[in-house]
N, C-alpha and C positions, 0 to 999 in steps of 0.2 A: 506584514509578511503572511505569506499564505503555507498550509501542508497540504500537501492530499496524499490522505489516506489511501492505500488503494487494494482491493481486495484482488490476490493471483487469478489471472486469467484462467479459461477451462483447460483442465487436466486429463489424463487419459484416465478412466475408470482405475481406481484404488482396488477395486474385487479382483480386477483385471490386470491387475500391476505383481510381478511377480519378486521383482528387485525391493531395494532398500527402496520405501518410501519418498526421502528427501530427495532420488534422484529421477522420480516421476515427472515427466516433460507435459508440454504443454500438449495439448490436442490441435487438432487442425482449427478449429472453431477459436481455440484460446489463440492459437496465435495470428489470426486474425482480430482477435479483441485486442491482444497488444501490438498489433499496428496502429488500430482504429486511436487506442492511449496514445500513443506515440502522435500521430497525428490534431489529436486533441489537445495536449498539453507542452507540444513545441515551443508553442509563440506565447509561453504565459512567464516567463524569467526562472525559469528553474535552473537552481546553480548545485542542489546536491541531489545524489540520488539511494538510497538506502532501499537493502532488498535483505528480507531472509534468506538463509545459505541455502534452501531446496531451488530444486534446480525451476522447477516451476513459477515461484515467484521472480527471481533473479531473469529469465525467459520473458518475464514479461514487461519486464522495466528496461531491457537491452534497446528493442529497438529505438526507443528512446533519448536513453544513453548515447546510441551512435549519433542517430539524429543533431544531439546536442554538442555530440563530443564530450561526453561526460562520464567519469565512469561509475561503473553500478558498484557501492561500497557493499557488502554483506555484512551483518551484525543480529547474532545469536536473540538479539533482544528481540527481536520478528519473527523468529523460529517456530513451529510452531509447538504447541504448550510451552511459550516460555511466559516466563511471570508477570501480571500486569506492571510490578514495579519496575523490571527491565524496559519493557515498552515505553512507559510512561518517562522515564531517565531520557529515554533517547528521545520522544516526541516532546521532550521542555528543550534539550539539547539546540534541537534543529529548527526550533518555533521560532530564533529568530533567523531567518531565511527561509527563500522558495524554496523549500523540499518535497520531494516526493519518497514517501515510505509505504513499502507495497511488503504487504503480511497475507496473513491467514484467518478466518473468519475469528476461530477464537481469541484471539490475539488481540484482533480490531474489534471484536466486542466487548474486550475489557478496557481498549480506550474507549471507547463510543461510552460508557457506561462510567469512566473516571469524568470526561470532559463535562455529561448530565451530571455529576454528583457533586460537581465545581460552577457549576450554574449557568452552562453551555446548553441552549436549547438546541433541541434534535428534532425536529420534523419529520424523523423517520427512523426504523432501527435495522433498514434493511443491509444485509451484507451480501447481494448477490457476485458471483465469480465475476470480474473486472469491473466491477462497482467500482466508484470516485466518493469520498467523504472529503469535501474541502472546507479546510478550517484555517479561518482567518486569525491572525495573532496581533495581537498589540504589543508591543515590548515583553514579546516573549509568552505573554500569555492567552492561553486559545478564547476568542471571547464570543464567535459565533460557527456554526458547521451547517453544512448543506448536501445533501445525495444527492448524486448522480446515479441515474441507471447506467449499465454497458448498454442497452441500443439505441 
């Protein structure tokens, strides 16, 4: 079974954002990136989709979703600063199936740094905005991971 990790597409400037945080939408660029995802990851058997509650990540895993006819689950454990052990609970959860779980850099830096510390090599530590970490699982357990850039 495969996951990909997926880092929220670009956002409108945070300095520039006057509202609650979590309700900061995608930029024109990001949501372009999450069509380009959406396009990418159609045809690979994704059966669940898991997004944190900000409206940014969840934006970028929709088109998707539609695509698939799937709908985008939310769960606090992707949020962002929520605890690597949340994260970690829901990425053994969904390890056995195609999942896609789309976070926030910190969030997926503490799995990117659980999965190395469980003896998953990383070829990379990059978390660029609609970046792909796809991690392969064996009965549930993540046993190899790979980056994608977004271009």
């Amino acid at each position: 079974m495969t996951v990909y990790l997926v880092r929220h597409a670009k956002a409108g400037s945070r300095r520039n954002w006057s509202g609650d945080d979590a309700l900061r939408p995608l930029s024109r660029p990001g949501s372009k990136q999450a069509a380009q995802l959406a396009h990418v990851l159609e045809h690979v058997g994704i059966t669940r989709i898991v997004a944190s509650p900000y409206v940014r990540c969840v934006e970028t895993v929709e088109p998707l979703g539609k695509r698939l006819r799937i709908p985008v689950d939310t769960s606090d454990a992707l949020a962002e600063g929520a605890t690597a052990a949340e994260a970690i609970a829901l990425l053994e959860k969904v390890a056995t199936e195609h999942a896609v779980l789309c976070s926030h850099g910190d969030v997926l830096g503490e799995l990117l740094m659980h999965l190395a510390d469980h003896g998953v090599r990383l070829d990379d530590f990059r978390l660029e905005k609609g970046s792909v970490w796809i991690v392969e699982c064996d009965h549930g357990r993540p046993t190899s991971a790979r980056y994608v850039s977004p271009d």
